[in-house]
C-alpha positions as CSV (number, residue, x, y, z in Angstrom):
1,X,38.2,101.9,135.5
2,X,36.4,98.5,135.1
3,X,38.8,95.3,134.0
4,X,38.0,94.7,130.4
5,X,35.1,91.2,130.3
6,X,36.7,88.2,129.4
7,X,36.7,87.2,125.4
8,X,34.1,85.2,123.8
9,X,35.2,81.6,123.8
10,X,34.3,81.6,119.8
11,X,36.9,84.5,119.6
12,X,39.7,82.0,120.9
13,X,39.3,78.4,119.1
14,X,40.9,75.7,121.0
15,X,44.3,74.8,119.9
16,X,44.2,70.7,119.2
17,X,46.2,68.6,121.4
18,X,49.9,68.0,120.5
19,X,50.7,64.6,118.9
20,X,52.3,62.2,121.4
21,X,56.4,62.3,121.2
22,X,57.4,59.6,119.2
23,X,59.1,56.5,121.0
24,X,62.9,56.7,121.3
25,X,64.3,54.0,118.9
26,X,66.9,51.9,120.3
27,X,68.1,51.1,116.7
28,X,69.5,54.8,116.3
29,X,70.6,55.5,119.6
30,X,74.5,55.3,119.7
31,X,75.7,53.8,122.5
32,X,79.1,53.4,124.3
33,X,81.8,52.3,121.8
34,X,79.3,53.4,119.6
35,X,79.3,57.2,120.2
36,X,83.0,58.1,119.6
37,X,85.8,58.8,121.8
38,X,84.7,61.2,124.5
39,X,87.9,63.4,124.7
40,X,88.6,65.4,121.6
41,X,91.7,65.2,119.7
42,X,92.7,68.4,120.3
43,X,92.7,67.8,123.9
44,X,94.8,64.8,123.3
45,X,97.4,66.9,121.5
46,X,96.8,70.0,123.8
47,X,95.6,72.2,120.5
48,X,98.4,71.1,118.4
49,X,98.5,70.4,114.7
50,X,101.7,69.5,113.6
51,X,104.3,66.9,115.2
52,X,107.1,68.5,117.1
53,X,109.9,66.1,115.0
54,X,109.4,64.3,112.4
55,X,107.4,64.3,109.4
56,X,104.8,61.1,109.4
57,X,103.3,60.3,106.0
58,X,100.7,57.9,106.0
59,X,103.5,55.0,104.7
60,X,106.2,55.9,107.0
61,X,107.1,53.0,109.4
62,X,107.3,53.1,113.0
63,X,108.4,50.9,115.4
64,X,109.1,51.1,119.4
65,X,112.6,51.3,120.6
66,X,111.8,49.0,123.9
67,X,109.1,47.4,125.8
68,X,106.1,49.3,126.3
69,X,106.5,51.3,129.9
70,X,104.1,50.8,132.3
71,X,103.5,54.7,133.2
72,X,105.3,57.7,131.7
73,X,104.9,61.0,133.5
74,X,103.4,63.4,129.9
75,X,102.3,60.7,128.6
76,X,98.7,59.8,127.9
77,X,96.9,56.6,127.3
78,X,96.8,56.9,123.5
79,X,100.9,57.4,123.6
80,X,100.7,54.1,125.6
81,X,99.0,52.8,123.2
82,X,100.8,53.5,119.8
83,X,103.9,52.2,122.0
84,X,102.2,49.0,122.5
85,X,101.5,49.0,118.8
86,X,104.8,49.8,117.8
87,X,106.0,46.6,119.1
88,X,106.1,45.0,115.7
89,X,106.9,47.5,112.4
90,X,103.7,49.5,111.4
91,X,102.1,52.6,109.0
92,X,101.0,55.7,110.0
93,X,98.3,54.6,108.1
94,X,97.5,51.1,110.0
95,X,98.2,52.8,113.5
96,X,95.7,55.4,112.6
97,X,92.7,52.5,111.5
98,X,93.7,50.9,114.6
99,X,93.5,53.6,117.2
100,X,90.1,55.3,115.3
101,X,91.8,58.4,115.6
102,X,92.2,61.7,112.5
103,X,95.7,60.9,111.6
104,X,96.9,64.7,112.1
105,X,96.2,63.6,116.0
106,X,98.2,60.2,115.8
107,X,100.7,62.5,113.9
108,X,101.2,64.6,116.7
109,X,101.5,62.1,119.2
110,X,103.9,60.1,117.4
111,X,106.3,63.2,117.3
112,X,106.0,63.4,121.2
113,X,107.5,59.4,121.2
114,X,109.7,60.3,118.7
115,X,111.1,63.3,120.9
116,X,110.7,60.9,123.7
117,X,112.9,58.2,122.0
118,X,110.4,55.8,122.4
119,X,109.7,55.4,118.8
120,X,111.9,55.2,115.3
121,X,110.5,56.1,112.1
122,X,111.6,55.1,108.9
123,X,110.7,57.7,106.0
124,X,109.3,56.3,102.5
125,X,111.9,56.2,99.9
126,X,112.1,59.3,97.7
127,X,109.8,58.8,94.3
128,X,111.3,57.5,91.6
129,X,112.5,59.3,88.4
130,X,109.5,60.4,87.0
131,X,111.2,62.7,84.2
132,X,113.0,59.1,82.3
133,X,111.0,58.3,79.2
134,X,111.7,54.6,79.5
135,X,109.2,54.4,82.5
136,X,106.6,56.4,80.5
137,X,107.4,53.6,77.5
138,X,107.0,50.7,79.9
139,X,103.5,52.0,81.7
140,X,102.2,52.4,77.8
141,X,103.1,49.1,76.8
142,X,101.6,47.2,79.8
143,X,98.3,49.1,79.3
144,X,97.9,48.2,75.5
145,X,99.0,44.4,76.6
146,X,95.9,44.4,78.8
């Protein structure tokens, strides 16, 4: 059996080149700080969602209990961090902003200090009577005064 003769050229039309790849712009590329944190918050908290103590809204106050340590065995850098943020009486909310972390990861971390005792927390007081008709009458009036 004889190989089969190679196909007219004018069967197969020449595919045009490819355009050239466009130049990398430096103005999109995200660099270093840029680019995010490189270890996931659920490494940070090893896969955990919820504090082990505590329950941290974003208003609750925090403060450290001592100086920050230099190196505690369990204890990662963002622990030492909150502890060195703690040093003065701060939010959830602000430590969150700070660190450029999801708050359900600072959460979790601030419940290991907590359980640590390397951290107090100070709860937001309960709301206030919502069911007295006074407060309804004094909201109503400073609206219409505006």
């Amino acid at each position: 059996m004889m190989p089969p003769e190679d196909p007219s050229p004018d069967l197969w039309p020449e595919t045009p080149p490819l355009p050239p790849a466009p130049e990398p712009d430096t103005h999109e590329r995200w660099l270093d700080d840029q680019a995010g944190p490189m270890v996931r918050p659920y490494v940070m908290t090893s896969g955990r969602i919820e504090p082990t103590r505590g329950k941290f809204d974003l208003i609750t106050l925090v403060v450290a209990a001592g100086p920050e340590p230099d190196t505690v065995i369990g204890l990662g850098p963002e622990h030492l961090a909150l502890i060195r943020l703690c040093q003065n009486v701060i939010s959830v909310a602000e430590l969150t902003g700070h660190l450029n972390l999801p708050v359900a990861t600072v959460r979790v971390l601030l419940g290991d200090l907590l359980d640590k005792g390397f951290v107090s927390m100070q709860e937001p007081e309960p709301e206030a009577d919502m069911h007295d008709i006074r407060l309804y009458k004094a909201v109503i009036d400073g609206l219409r005064a505006l």
